[in-house]
Structures are given as C-alpha cells and as structure tokens.
C-alpha positions in Angstrom: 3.6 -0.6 -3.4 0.7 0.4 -5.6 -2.0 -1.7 -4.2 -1.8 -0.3 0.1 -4.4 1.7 0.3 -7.6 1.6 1.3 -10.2 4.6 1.9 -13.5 4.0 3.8 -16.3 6.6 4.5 -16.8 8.6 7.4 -21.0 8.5 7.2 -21.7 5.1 5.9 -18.7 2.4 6.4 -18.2 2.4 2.2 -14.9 0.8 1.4 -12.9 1.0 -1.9 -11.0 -1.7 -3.0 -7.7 -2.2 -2.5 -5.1 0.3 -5.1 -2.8 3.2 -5.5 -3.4 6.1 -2.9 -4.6 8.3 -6.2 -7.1 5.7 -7.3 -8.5 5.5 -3.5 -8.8 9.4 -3.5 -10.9 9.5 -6.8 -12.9 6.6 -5.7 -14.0 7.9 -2.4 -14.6 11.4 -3.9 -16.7 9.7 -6.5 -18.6 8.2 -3.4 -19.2 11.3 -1.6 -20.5 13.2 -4.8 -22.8 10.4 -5.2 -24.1 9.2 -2.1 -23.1 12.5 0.7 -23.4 15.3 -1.9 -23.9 18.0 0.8 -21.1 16.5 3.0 -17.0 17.3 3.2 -15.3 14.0 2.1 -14.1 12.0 5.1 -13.6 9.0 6.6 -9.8 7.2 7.1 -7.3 5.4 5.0 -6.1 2.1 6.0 -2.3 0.9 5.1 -1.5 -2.4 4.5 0.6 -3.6 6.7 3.9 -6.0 6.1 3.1 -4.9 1.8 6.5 -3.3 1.5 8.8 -6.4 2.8 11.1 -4.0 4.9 13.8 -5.3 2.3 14.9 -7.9 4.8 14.2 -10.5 2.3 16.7 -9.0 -0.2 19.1 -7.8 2.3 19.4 -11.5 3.2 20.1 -12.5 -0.6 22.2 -9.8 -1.0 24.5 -10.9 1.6 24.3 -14.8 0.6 25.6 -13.6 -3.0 29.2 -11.5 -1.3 29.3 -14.6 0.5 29.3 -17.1 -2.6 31.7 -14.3 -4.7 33.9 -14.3 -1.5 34.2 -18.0 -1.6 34.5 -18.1 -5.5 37.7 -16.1 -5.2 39.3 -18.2 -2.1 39.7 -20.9 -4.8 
C-alpha cells in the first residue's frame, strides 16, 4: 500500500510519481517552494484504485485451505 498516491499541482498540472502518501507530500512541497514560492500548496491527490485487492483474493484461498483440512480429516 505504499505506492497509491499521487499529488498534482493546483497552478500548473505538475504530477509526482507514484509512492507513499509522505513522499508525495514532500515532493509537491518541494514543487511549490521551487516553482509557486509565493503560493499556498494545492492541488489534489489521486488514489489508486483496485491497489489494496479488497482481500477477496485471500479470503478465497483462505476458505479453499478449511476446505482441504476439512477433507484431510474425513479420511
């Protein structure tokens, strides 16, 4: 989950790279002191979407090992 955030400028459309929602912070305040020096930092920060999983994908494998150790102790 380290890599969901993105931060882009409110005056010029500058993106950061992809990262931790920390890195993103620093980056775009190292934009503004450089490039908007007499401006409030702003902009928006974009989420990755479907990044996480939901867990789904181990709930699924989860339930495939009970059934295999449910099995294993019919016999």
């Amino acid at each position: 989950m380290a890599d969901n955030y993105r931060y882009r400028c409110g005056e010029c459309g500058h993106r950061t790279a992809w990262g931790s929602e920390s890195r993103g912070e620093q980056a775009m305040g190292t934009h503004y002191a450089r490039r908007h020096r007499h401006t409030a930092p702003g902009g928006m920060v974009e989420f990755r979407k479907g990044s996480s999983g939901g867990g789904a994908g181990c709930l699924i494998v989860l339930a495939f090992m009970v059934l295999l150790l449910i099995i294993a102790s019919q016999r």
